[in-house]
C-alpha positions as CSV (number, residue, x, y, z in Angstrom):
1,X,100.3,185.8,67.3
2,X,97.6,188.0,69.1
3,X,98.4,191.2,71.2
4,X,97.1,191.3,75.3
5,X,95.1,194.3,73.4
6,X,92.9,191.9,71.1
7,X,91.5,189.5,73.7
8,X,87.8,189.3,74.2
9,X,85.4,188.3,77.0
10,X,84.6,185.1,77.1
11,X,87.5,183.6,74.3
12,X,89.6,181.1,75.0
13,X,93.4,181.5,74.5
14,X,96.7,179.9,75.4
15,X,99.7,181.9,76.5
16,X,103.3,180.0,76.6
17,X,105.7,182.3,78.7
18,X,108.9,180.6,80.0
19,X,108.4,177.4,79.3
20,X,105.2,177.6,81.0
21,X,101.9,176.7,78.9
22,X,98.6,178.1,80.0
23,X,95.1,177.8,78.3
24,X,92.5,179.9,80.0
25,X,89.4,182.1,79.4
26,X,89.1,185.9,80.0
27,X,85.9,186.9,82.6
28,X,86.5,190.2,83.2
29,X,88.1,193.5,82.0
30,X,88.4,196.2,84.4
31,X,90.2,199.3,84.0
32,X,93.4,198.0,84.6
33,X,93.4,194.3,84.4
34,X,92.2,191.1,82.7
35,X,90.9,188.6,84.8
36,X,91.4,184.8,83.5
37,X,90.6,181.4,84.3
38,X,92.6,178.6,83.5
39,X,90.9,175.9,81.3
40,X,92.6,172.7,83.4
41,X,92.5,174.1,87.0
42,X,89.5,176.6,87.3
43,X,91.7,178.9,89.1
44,X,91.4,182.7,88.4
45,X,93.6,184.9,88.6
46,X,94.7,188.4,86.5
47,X,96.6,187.7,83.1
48,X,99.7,190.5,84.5
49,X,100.4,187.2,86.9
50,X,101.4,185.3,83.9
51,X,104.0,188.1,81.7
52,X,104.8,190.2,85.4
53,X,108.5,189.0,85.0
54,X,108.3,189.9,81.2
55,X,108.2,187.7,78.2
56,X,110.8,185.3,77.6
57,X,111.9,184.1,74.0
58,X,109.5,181.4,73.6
59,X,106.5,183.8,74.5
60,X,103.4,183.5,72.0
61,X,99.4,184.1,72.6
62,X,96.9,182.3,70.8
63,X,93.4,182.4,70.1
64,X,92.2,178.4,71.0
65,X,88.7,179.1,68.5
66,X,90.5,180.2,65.9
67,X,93.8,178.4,65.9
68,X,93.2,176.8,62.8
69,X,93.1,180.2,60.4
């Protein structure tokens, strides 16, 4: 499972939070926040929308290119 702290521009990850499954693609780092677009939708929005409630007990991140390793 990755850390919020190893995400790169431009990767593709999937984030399960509360039952909740998301794939989507970071765009943008600023100084505070990570801005995302979700893979199905095309909506962006910033990753802190996703764990802003915290992270429940099925909570994992993973890196969609290099799920297989």
């Amino acid at each position: 499972m990755l850390s919020i702290n190893n995400l790169r521009k431009g990767s593709r990850y999937e984030i399960t939070n509360y039952g909740e499954i998301i794939q989507f693609e970071v765009i943008e780092f600023t100084s505070t926040e990570i801005k995302v677009k979700n893979i199905d939708t095309l909506e962006v929005f910033f990753l802190e929308d996703i764990i802003r409630y915290g992270k429940g007990k099925d909570y994992q991140l993973i890196d969609l290119e290099n799920a297989d390793d």
